[in-house]
C-alpha positions, 0 to 999 in steps of 0.5 A: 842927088847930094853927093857926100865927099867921105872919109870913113867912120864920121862919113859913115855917121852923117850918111845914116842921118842923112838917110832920115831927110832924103830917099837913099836914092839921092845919096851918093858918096864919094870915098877916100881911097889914100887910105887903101893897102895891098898887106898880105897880098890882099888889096884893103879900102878901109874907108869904103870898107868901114861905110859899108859895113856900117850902112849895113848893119855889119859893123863893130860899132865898139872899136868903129871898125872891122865886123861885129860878131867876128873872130880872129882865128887866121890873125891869131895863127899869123902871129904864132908864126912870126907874120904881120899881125899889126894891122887886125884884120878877122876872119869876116873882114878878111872874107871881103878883102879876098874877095876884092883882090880876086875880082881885081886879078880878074880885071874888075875896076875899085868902083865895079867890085865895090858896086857888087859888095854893097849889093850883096850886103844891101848898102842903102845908098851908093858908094864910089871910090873917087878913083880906080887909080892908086893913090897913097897918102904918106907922111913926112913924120918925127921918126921918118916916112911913113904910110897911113897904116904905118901911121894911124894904126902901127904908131896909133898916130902919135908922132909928129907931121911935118908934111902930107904927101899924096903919091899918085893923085896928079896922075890918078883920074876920078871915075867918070860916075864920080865927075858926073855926080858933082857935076849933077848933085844939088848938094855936095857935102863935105863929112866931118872926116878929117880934112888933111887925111881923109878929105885932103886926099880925095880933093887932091885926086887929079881935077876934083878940087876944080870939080868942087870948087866950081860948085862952091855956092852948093858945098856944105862942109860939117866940121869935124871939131866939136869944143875945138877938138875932133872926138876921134883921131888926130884932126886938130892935131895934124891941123896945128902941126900942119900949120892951119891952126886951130878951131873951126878956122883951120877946118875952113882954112884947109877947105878955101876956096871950096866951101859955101857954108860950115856946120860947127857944133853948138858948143863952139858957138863962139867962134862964130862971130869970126868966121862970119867976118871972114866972109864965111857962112855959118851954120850952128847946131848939134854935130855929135850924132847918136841923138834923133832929135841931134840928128835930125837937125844936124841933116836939116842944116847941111840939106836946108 
């Protein structure tokens, strides 16, 4: 089993790639829920959401979420009446939300009913919030509190940091398929998600870190920098703002303790003399996916 701790769209990215190495069977991924909201009276997962979408051929891949082929009727109405319209969500998208949120009012688990939808749109390989309990990641920011949403998409993360708290990961628990997967995978792999927002949350969920770093020999991170910089979002900035500096020593820096060998792209070639020093194992080679050939070394250096 390799079980792939994910955030959303570059988690999303490696998953494809690693589908062309290993049989979807093997593939497990662990997700990110301190992304996750209840707007509108509906519960929404967007990193589960944006996994399985891609997965399975559903998504935009122009904007990097939502649907393809959508449309945005129940959002345009919203706005004509003065509603919350400042998180997108169209009319295909909003389907899956409904749906979630009712079989939640039923008493189905996060991990039950993201079982079904990755069923039915035929997800290849398999999708486990890292917990059914709430967990929120909220900031500490320039102009107040804020929630991710509120940050990431209402301020299109464009203020400062000065803290990240994850509200309810001491008291929240992994699922028992999330503990039995990183006590059994061959590989662990840590995506090129963000490390403060998108993994930090996971990790802080009550016991994966000890999880993790019990299998430190067998955890590969790809780093989420490429020329020192992340190509989406704000990963280098919440580093330096959150004082790991910058480079791929801040992206091993917020996984200490964790990690077996880091995957940097091989434009930052340079800098790897000086993790080498600090002890660190190295991996050079093409992180940007979308190439085969990129793409197919890239999954041979984290599954080698």
């Amino acid at each position: 089993m390799i079980v792939v701790l994910s955030g959303g769209v570059g988690a999303a990215r490696l998953l494809r790639v690693l589908r062309r190495m290993a049989p979807d069977e093997e593939i497990v991924a662990v997700v990110n829920v301190g992304d996750d909201l209840v707007l509108h009276g509906l519960t929404i997962c967007p990193d589960l959401d944006t996994i399985a979408y891609t997965l399975a051929g559903l998504s935009n891949e122009e904007t990097g979420w939502g649907r393809r082929d959508e449309s945005w009727r129940v959002m345009e109405e919203l706005t004509s009446l003065g509603g919350a319209s400042w998180f997108g969500l169209g009319d295909r998208d909003l389907a899956t939300h409904l749906y979630r949120s009712q079989r939640l009012a039923e008493g189905a688990t996060k991990t039950v009913v993201t079982a079904e939808l990755v069923e039915r749109w035929g997800v290849p390989v398999r999708l486990l919030p890292v917990s059914d309990d709430p967990v929120r990641t909220r900031f500490s920011t320039a102009i107040g509190p804020l929630s991710f949403q509120e940050y990431f998409v209402r301020h299109h993360h464009d203020v400062t940091v000065s803290a990240v708290d994850v509200e309810g990961a001491d008291l929240a628990h992994p699922t028992p398929d999330v503990v039995r997967a990183l006590h059994e995978a061959r590989r662990v792999v840590i995506a090129p998600s963000n490390p403060v927002i998108s993994i930090g949350p996971l990790l802080a969920v009550r016991g994966v870190h000890e999880l993790v770093a019990a299998r430190r020999a067998d955890v590969v991170a790809v780093s989420p920098l490429i020329g020192g910089r992340a190509l989406k979002g704000p990963a280098d900035r919440l580093l330096r703002e959150l004082g790991f500096g910058g480079g791929h020593a801040a992206v091993a820096g917020a996984y200490e303790g964790l990690l077996g060998r880091l995957v940097i792209d091989e434009s930052d070639a340079a800098e790897a003399p000086a993790l080498r020093a600090q002890g660190l194992d190295v991996t050079v080679c093409p992180t940007l996916m979308g190439d085969p050939d990129r793409d197919a070394r890239l999954a041979a250096a984290v599954l080698e």
